[in-house]
N, C-alpha and C positions, 0 to 999 in steps of 0.2 A: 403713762406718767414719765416714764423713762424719757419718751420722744421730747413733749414738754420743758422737762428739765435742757435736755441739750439744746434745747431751739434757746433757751434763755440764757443759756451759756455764749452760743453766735451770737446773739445779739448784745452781749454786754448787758443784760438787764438782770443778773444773775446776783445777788446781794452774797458776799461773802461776808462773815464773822470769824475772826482768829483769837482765839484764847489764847491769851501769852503772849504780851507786845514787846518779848524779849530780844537776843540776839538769834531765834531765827522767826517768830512772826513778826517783826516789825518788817525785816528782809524781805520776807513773804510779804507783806501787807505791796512794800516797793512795788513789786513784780505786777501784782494785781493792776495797782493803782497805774500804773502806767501801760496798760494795754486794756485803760478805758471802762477798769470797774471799779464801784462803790466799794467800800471795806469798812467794816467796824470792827474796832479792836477793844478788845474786854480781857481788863489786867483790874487784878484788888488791888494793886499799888496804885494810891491817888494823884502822887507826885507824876507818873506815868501818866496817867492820863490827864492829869493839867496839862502838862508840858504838850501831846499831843495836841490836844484841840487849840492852844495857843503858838503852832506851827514852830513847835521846838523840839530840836532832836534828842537823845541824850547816849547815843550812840556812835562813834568815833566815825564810820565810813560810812554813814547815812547824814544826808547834810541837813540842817536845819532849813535851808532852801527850800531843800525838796519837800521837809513835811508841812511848810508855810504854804505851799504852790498847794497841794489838793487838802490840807484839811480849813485852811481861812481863803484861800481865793474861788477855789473849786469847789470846796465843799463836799469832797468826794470821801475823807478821810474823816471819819469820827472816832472818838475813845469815850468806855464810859465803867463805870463799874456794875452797871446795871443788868442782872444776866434775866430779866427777865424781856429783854429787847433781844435774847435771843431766837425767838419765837417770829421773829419778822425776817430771821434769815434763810438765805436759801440751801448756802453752804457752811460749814461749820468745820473749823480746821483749829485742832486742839494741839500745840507749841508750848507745854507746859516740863518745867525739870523732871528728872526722873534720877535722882539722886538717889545713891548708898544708905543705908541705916548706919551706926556705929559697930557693927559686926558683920560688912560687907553683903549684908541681905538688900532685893532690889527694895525703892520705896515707891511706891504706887499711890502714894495718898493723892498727890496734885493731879494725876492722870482719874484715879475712881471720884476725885471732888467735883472734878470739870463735867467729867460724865453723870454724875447726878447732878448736874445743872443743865445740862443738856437736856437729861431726861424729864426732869420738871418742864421743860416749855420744847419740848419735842414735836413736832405736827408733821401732819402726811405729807409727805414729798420731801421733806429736808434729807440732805446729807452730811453722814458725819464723818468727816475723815482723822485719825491721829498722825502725827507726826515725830512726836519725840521716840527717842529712841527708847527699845524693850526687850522683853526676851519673847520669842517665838511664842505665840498664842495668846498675848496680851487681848487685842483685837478680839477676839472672840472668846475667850474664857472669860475675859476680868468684865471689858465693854458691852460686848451683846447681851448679857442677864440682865442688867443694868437698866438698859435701853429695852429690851423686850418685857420687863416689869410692868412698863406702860400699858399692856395690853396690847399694842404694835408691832408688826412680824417685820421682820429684813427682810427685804429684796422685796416686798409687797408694801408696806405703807412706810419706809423709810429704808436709805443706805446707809451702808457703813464699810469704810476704805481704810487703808495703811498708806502711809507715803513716806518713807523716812527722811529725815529732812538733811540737807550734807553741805550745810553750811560749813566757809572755814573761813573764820573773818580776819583781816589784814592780809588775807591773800588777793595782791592786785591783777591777777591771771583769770580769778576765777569768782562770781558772784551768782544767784539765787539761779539770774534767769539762763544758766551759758555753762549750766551744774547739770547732765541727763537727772531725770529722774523716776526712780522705780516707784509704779503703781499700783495700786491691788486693791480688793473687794471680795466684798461676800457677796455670792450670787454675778451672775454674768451680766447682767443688765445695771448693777452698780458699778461693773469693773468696766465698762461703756462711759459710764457717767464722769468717774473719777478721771479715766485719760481722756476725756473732750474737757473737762475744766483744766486742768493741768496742760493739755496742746496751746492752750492760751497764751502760756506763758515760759515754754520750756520743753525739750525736749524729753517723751514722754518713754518708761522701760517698761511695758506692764509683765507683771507675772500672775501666773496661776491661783497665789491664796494671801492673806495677809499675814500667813507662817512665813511663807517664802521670801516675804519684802522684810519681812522682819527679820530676820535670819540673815538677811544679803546686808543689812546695817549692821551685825554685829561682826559678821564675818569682814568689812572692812575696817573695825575699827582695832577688832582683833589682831588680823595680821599687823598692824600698827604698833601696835602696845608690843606684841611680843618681839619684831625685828629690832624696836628700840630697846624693850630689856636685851636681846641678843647686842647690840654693841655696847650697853652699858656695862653689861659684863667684862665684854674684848677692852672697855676702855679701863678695866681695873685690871686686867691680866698684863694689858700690856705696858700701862705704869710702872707693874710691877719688873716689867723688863725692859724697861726705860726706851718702850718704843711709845714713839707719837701715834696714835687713834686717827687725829684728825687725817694724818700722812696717809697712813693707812687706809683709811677709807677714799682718800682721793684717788688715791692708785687704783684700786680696786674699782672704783666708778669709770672709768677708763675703757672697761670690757665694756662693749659694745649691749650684749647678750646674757641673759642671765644671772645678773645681777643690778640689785635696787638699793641708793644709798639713804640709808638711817644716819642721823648722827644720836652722837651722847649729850647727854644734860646733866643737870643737877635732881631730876625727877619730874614724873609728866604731873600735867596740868589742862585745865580746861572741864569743857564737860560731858566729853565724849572718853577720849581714850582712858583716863584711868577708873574709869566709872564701868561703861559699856561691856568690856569679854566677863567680870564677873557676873552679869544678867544670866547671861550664857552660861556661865559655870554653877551659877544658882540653878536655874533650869535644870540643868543636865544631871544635878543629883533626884529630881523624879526619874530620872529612867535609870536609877544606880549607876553612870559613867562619873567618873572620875577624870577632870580635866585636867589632866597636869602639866600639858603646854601652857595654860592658861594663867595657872595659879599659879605657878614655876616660875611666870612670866612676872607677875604682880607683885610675887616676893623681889624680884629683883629690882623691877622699876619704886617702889614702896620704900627701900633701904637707901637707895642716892642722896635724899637728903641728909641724911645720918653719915655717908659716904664722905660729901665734901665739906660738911661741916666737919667731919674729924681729920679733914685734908687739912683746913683751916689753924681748927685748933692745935694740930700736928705743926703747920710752919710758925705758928706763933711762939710755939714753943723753941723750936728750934732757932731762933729770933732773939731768944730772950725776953718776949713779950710776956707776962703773965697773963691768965684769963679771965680773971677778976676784974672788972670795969676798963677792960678791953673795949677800945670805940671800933665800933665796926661798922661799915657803909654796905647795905645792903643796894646794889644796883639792878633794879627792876625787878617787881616785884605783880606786873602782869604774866600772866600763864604762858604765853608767847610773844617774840617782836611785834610790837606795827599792833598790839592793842591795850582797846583800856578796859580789860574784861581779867581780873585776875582769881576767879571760880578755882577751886582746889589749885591754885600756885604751889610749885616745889617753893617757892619762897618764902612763903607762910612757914611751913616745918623746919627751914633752918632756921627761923628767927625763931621760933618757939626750942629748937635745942641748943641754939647759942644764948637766947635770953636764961637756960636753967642754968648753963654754965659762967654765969655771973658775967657776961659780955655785953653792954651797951651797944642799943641796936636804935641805929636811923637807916632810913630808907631815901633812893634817889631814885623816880619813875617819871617822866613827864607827860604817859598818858594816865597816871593815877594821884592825883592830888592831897587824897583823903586815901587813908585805909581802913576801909568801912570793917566792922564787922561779922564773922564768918558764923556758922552755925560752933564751929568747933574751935575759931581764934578770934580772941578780943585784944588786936592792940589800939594802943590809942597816939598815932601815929598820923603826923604829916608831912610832903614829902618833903626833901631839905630844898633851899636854896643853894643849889651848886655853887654860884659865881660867889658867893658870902664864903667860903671856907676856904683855909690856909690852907697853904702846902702844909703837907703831911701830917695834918690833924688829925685823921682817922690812921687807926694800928692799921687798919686790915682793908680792903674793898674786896667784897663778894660782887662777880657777875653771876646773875643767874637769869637772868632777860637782855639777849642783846638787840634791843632797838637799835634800831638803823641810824638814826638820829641824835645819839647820843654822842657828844663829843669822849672817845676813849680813851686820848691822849691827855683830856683835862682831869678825867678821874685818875688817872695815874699820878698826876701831880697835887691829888688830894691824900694818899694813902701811901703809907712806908710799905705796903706791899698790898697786890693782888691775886687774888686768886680766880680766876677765869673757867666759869667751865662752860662755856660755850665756844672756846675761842678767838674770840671777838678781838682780844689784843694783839693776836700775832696778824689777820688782817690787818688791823691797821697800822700795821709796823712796827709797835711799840718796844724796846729795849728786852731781850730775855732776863737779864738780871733782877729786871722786878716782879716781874711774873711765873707765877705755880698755877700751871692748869692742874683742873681738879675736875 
C-alpha cells in the first residue's frame, strides 16, 4: 500500500483535500496546485467556497489570478462544502483554528469536528495529516480513537501524520513553499508517505513521533511570545527612565552573536503567538509542571493593551482633553503590517477599554474595510475615509499596526496628538513634539 501511495504521489495523480481554506490551506492548496496537483478545499463557509470556484481570492497575498488560472481555466482547484466527497481523496490535510476557550483552556472542537468527518468517509489507503497548531499528543490521543472507531488500524488500513504548519503571512521573504517543513507519523511506513508528499512541494524536517513535531510548533512560537513579553516589559521599565526601547534594542542588535531582536507593541496578535505556549501550559498541568515562563510571559504580553490605552488616557489628560466623547483614531487594526487578517488584534481591546471610558472610537486600516465581528467583540465599525478629515479633528491617533503603506505624516495632521507604539513616527521623521510613544 505504502509503495502504491508514493508511486501516485510521483506521478502527480495523488488527489489532496484540505479542511480549512483559510490563511494556511488556502497557501497549502497554492503550493500543491502549482507543482501539478488536483486539490479540493472543504470550508462550511459558503461565501469561501463561491468565491473559490468562481476563481476569486479573498486573501490579501494570494491573487485572484492565481485562483482564476487552476480552479476556472485548469480546473484543478475545486471548493465545496460537501464533506462527503471526502471519500474520493487520497490525502487529507486538516488547516482548521484551534482557538482559546474564554478561560485560556485549548479548544479542539474544529480539530475533533474535522476528524469525525474524516472518519465517516474514511477508506483504506487514505492519509490523514493535521496541521494546525496543538499541544503535544493531539494526533494521537484526540485523533487516532476517532479514526480507529471505524474499525481501521493505523499504519495498516489508513495513515495518520502531523505537520505543523508556519505560515506568516505579509512576510515577502518567506512563503508556504521556501518554509522547511517538520514531518511526522504514526508508524514508519506513514512517516515515508507523509515526507514523499510534502518533497513535492518543500523542503521536508522529519522526526521521530507526532509528539515531537508538535512540540517543535509550540516550542517556536513560545520562544516568541515570551522574548516579546521580555521587551514589553524593558519597554515599560525604561519609560519609566526616560530611556527609548526602540534605541535600545537597535544598539543591542549590533552584536553580531548572541543576541535576537524582538520589538515591543501594544500586545500580540494573530493566531499563533498569543494563543499557542498556553496549549503547552494546558498540557503541562497533566504532569503537575507549572509553567511559569510561559504564563509570566502571557501575563505580560495580555496587559499592553490596558498599558497604552492608559498611555493614551494619561496624555489626554495631561492635554486638557477630557475622556468623555474624546474622538479617537484608531490606526490599524490588523494583527500585523502588510495584512488583512486582524484574528485576536491588540487593537480590538483598546477600542473595547477606550470605548468603557466614554471615548469615540473610529478606526483607519486600508487592508480592513469592515470590522467584522469577533467571537468576543462586536463593533460596528468602518474604516474612515482618510483624505475626508480635517486637520486635527481627532483628540487622539493611536498607532497600533504600522503598515508600510500608510502615509504617517497625513495622520499626524489629522490628530492634536499621537501616540505611537510601534514607532512608526520617528521613522518617518515626524516632529517629537507631537508624538508620545507608548
Amino acid at each position: 500500500m505504502k509503495t502504491k501511495i508514493i508511486k501516485r504521489i510521483k506521478s502527480k495523480k495523488a488527489l489532496i483535500g484540505i479542511i480549512g481554506m483559510g490563511y494556511v490551506g488556502l497557501p497549502l492548496a497554492r503550493e500543491f496546485l502549482s507543482k501539478g496537483f488536483k486539490v479540493t478545499g472543504f470550508d462550511l463557509d459558503p461565501e469561501k467556497v463561491k468565491k473559490l470556484n468562481n476563481g476569486k481570492s479573498y486573501i490579501k497575498h494570494i491573487s485572484s489570478d492565481f485562483i482564476k488560472e487552476y480552479s476556472v481555466k485548469k480546473k484543478t482547484l475545486s471548493a465545496t462544502s460537501e464533506f462527503s466527497k471526502l471519500k474520493e481523496m487520497d490525502f487529507i490535510l486538516i488547516c482548521v483554528p484551534t482557538p482559546l476557550d474564554d478561560h485560556f483552556n485549548p479548544d479542539l472542537s474544529y480539530v475533533v469536528k474535522s476528524t469525525e468527518s474524516v472518519a465517516e468517509f474514511l477508506k483504506k489507503g487514505q492519509v490523514v495529516i493535521l496541521e494546525s497548531t496543538t499541544y503535544p499528543g493531539t494526533t494521537e490521543e484526540v485523533m487516532l480513537p476517532i479514526l480507529e472507531k471505524t474499525g481501521k488500524k493505523v499504519g495498516k488500513d489508513f495513515y495518520l501524520g502531523y505537520s505543523p504548519e508556519r505560515e506568516d503571512p505579509g512576510n515577502p521573504d518567506f512563503r508556504t513553499g521556501t518554509i522547511p517543513k517538520v514531518v511526522s507519523a504514526i508508524s514508519k511506513d506513514g512517516k515515508e508517505i507523509v515526507k514523499a508528499l510534502y518533497d513535492e512541494i518543500v523542503e521536508s524536517v522529519p522526526v521521530t513521533s507526532p509528539k515531537v513535531a508538535e512540540a517543535s510548533k509550540i516550542l517556536e512560537n513560545t520562544f516568541r511570545a515570551i522574548n516579546i513579553a521580555l521587551v514589553n516589559e524593558l519597554k515599560m521599565v525604561f519609560d519609566r527612565m526616560d530611556i527609548d526601547v526602540w534605541e535600545v534594542i537597535n544598539a543591542a542588535k549590533t552584536k553580531p552573536f548572541g543576541f535576537k531582536a524582538f520589538y515591543p507593541g501594544p500586545g500580540l496578535g494573530g493566531h499563533c503567538i498569543p494563543i499557542d505556549p498556553f496549549y503547552l501550559s494546558w498540557k503541562a498541568k497533566e504532569k503537575d509542571i507549572h509553567t511559569h515562563f510561559i504564563e509570566l510571559a502571557g501575563e505580560i504580553n495580555n496587559s499592553m493593551p490596558y498599558y497604552v490605552a492608559d498611555k493614551l488616557l494619561r496624555t489626554l489628560n495631561t492635554k486638557g482633553i477630557p475622556l468623555k466623547n474624546a474622538k479617537i483614531l484608531i490606526v490599524g487594526v490588523a494583527y500585523k503590517s502588510d495584512v488583512d487578517d486582524m484574528r485576536e488584534s491588540p487593537a480590538l481591546k483598546v477600542m473595547e477599554i477606550l470605548s468603557k471610558e466614554g471615548c469615540r472610537i473610529n478606526y483607519y486600516d486600508p487592508y480592513i474595510p469592515i470590522l467584522p465581528a469577533t467571537r468576543k467583540y462586536k463593533f460596528d465599525l468602518r474604516s474612515i475615509d482618510i483624505e475626508k478629515v480635517k486637520e486635527n479633528y481627532y483628540d487622539a491617533a493611536m498607532i497600533i499596526t504600522d503598515h508600510s503603506d500608510v502615509d504617517y505624516k497625513n495622520i499626524a495632521k489629522k490628530a492634536k496628538i499621537v501616540i505611537d507604539t510601534r514607532n512608526a513616527m520617528k521613522i518617518k521623521g515626524l516632529k517629537k513634539g507631537k508624538v508620545f510613544k507608548a
